[in-house]
C-alpha positions as CSV (number, residue, x, y, z in Angstrom):
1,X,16.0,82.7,53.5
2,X,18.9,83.2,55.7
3,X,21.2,79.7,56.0
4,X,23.8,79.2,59.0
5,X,26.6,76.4,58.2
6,X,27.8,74.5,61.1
7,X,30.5,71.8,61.0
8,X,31.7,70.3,63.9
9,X,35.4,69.7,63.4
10,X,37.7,66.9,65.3
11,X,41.6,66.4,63.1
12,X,39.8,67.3,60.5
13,X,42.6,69.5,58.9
14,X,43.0,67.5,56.1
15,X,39.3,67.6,54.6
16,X,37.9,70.9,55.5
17,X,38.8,73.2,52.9
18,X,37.1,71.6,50.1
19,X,33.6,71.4,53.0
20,X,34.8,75.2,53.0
21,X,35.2,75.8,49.4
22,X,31.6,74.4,48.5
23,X,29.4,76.9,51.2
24,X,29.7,79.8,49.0
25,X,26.0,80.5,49.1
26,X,25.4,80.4,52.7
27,X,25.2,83.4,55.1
28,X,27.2,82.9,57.9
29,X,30.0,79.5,58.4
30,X,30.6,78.8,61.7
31,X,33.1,75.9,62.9
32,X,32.9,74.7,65.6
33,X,36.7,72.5,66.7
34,X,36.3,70.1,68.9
35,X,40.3,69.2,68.9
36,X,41.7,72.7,68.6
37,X,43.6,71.1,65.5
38,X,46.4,72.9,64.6
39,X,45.9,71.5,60.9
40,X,42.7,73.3,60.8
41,X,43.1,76.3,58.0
42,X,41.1,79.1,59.1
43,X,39.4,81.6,56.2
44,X,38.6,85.2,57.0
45,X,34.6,85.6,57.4
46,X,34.5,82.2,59.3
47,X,33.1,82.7,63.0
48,X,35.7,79.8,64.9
49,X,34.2,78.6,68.4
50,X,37.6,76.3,70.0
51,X,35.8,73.9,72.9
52,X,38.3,73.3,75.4
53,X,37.2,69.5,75.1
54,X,35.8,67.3,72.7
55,X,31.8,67.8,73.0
56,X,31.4,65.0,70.6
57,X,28.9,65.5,67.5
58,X,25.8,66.6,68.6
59,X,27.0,69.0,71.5
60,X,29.5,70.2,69.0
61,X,26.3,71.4,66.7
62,X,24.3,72.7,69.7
63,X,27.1,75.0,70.4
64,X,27.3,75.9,66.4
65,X,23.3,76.5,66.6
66,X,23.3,78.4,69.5
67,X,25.7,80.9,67.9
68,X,23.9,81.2,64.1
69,X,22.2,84.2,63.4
70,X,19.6,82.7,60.5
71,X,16.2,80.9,60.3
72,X,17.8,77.8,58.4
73,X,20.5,75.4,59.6
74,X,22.9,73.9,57.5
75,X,25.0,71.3,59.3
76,X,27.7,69.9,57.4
77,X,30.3,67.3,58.3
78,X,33.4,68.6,57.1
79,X,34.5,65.4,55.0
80,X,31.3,66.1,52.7
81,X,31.4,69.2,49.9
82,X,27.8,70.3,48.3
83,X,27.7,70.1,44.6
84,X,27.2,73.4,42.8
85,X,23.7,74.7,43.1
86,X,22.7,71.9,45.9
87,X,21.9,74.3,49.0
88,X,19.5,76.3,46.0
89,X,17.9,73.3,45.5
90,X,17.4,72.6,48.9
91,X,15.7,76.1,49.4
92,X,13.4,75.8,46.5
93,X,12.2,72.5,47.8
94,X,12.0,73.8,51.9
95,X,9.4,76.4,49.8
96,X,7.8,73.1,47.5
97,X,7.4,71.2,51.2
98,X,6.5,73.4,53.8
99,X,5.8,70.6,56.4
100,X,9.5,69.4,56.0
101,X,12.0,70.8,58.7
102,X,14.8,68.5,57.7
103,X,16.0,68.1,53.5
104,X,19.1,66.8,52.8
105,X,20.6,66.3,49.6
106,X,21.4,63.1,47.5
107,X,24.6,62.2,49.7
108,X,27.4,60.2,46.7
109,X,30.6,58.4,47.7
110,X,33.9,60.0,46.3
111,X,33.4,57.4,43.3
112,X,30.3,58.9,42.0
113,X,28.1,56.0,43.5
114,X,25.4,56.7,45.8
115,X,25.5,56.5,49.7
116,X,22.3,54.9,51.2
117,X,21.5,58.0,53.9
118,X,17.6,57.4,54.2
119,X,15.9,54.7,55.8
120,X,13.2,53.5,58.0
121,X,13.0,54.1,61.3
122,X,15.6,52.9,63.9
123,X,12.9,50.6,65.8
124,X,11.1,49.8,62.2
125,X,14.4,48.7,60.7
126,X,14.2,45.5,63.0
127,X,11.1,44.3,61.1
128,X,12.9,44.3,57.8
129,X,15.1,42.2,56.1
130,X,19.0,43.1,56.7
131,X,20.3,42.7,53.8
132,X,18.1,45.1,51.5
133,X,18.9,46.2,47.5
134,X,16.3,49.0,47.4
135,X,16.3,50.6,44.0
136,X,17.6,53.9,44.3
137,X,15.3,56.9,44.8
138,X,13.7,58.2,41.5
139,X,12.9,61.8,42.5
140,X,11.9,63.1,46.2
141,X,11.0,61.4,48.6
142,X,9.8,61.4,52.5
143,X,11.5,59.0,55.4
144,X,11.7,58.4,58.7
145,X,15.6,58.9,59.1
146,X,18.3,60.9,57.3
147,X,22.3,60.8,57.4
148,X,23.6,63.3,59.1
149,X,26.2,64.0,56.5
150,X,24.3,67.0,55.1
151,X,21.2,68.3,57.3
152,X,18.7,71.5,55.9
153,X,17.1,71.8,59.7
154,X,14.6,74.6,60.3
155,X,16.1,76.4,63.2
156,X,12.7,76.5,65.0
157,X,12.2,72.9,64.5
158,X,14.9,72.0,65.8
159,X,14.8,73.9,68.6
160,X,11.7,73.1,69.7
161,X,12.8,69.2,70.3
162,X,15.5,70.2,72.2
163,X,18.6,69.9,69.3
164,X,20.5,67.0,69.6
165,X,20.6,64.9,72.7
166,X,23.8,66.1,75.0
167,X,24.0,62.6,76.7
168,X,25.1,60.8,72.9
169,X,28.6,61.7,72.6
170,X,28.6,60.1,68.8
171,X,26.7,57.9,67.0
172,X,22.9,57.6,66.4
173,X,22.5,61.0,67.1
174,X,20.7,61.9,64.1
175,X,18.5,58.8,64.5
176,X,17.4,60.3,67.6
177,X,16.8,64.0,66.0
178,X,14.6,62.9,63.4
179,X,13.1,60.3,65.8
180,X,12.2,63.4,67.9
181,X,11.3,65.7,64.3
182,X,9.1,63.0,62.9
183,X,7.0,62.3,66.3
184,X,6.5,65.9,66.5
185,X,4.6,65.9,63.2
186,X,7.5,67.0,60.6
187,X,9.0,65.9,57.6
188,X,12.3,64.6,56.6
189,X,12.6,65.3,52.9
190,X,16.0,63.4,50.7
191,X,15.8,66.5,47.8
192,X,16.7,64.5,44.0
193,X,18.3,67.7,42.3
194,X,20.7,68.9,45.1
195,X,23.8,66.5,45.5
196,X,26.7,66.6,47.7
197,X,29.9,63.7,48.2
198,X,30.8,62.4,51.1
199,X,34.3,60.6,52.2
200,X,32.7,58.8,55.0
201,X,34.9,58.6,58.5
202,X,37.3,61.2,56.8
203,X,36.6,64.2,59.0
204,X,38.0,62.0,62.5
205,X,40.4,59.8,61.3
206,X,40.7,55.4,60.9
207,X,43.6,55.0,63.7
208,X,43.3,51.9,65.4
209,X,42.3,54.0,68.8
210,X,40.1,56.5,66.9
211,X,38.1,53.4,66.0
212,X,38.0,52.1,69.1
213,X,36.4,54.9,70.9
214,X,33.7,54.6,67.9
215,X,32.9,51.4,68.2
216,X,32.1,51.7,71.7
217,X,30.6,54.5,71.2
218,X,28.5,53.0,68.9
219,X,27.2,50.6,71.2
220,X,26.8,53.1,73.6
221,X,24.5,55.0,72.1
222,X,22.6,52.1,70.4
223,X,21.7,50.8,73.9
224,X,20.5,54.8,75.5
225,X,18.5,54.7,72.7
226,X,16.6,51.7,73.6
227,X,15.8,52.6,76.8
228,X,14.9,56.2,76.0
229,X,11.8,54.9,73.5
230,X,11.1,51.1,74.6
231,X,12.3,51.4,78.3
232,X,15.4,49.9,80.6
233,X,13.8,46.2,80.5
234,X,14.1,46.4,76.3
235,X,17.8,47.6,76.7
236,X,19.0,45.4,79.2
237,X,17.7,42.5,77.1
238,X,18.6,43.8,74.1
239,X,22.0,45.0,75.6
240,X,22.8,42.0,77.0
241,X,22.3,39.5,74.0
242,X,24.7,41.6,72.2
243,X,26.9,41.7,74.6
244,X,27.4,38.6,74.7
245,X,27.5,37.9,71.1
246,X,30.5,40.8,70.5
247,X,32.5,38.8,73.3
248,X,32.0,35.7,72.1
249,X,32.7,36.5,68.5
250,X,35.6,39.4,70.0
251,X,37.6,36.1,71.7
252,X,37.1,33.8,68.7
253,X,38.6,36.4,66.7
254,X,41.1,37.0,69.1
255,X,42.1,33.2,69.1
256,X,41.8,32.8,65.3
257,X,44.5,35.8,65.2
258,X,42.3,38.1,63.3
259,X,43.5,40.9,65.4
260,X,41.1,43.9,63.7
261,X,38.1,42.1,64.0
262,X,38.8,40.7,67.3
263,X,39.7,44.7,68.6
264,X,36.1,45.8,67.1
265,X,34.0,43.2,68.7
266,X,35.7,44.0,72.1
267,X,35.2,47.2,71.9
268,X,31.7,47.0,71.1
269,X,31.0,44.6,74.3
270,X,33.2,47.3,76.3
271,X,30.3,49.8,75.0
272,X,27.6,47.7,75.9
273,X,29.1,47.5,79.0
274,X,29.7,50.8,80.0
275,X,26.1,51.3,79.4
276,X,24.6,48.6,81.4
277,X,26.7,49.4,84.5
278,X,25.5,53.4,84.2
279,X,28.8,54.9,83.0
280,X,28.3,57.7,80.6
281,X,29.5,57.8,76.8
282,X,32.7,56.7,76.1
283,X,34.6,60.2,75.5
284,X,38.2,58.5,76.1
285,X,39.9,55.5,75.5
């Protein structure tokens, strides 16, 4: 079986070689720079697609998809690294579970401890508790939504729900894709024996604007996603109780002097915003 890698770079010069260093078994690696970073150490074999702008996550991997020559997908963010033998063990079990179009590995934090990256469903999760301790998984197992850390897609499948949505710049993107997977009858599949490590924000950077634009994004795409499933009333009432909440809490923070906190919660109520008067995602600060 034929496996494309696709990681969609932004500054992410300073953790792509070990992504890089751990896709020896694949077929074909294509990056795909959403920053043009200069920083960005290109390998001979690599097929490099430059965007003139950022396209955000999701675009970023269209792109990627649209240029891979093989049946199997392998997206990758470039602050994660497969462990040795994982993308085998992600084959054998695409063979075990044929009705699967999405596997992903066990996903660890640099420390060796185990990143939750399988869940319920985005619109089931509200149902549930919100502060869980479920025991870590035992051996396989199926969910409604996997991190998009480390993604095994069937190219097919993912084609035939239209990739990832263009209109979410970042976040809850892969909420929507295996919204869209699992409603058209697949399976998303969290494979035991493969394993890969994850530094979590690493491949974009932690600068105080950098966050910004994520948080809003964030709320953004939180709120497009309500009102693509449940309709505009459900996001205007769910939009507007939160934006109210992140203000509220934003200028509390503010006044306390807890200046972090206080720049998170606005910019969260900034993303709400955006969304509720009709503005697009937040590409720029």
């Amino acid at each position: 079986m034929g496996v494309s890698a696709i990681i969609v770079a932004y500054n992410s010069g300073a953790v792509i070689g070990s992504c890089l260093d751990s896709l020896a078994g694949v077929d074909e690696i294509i990056v795909v720079d959403n920053a043009a970073d200069a920083a960005l150490a290109l390998r001979h074999g690599i097929r490099y697609i430059r965007n003139p702008r950022n396209e955000g996550y999701g675009s970023g991997n269209n792109i990627g998809v649209a240029a891979a020559s093989h049946d199997w997908l392998l997206l990758v963010n470039p602050d994660a690294a497969l462990q040795p033998d994982a993308l085998a063990a992600l084959l054998r079990a695409a063979q075990l579970y044929p009705d699967a179009a999405l596997l992903m590995p066990q996903i660890l934090n640099p420390d060796g401890s185990i990143e939750p990256s399988h869940d319920a469903g985005l619109f089931h999760k509200r149902a549930m508790p919100r502060r869980r301790s479920d025991p870590p998984p035992e051996g396989d197992l199926c969910a409604d939504f996997m991190s998009g850390a480390v993604q095994l897609i069937r190219r097919d499948a993912f084609l035939a729900v239209g990739g990832f949505d263009p209109a979410i710049f970042m976040y809850y993107d892969d909420d929507d894709l295996c919204l869209r997977l699992r409603r058209a009858g697949h399976a998303l599949v969290r494979v035991q024996a493969a394993r890969a490590y994850h530094i979590g924000g690493g491949s974009s950077g932690s600068s105080e604007n950098v966050l910004r634009l994520k948080h809003r994004n964030m709320a953004w795409s939180r709120l497009y996603l309500e009102q693509k499933y449940n309709g505009t009333s459900a996001a205007w009432r769910h939009g507007l109780a939160l934006l109210l909440r992140r203000l509220s809490k934003g200028w509390l923070y503010r006044l306390s002097g807890s200046r972090a906190k206080a720049a998170r919660d606005l910019a969260y109520a900034s993303g709400f915003a955006a969304f509720l008067l009709g503005r697009p995602a937040p590409r720029n600060l």
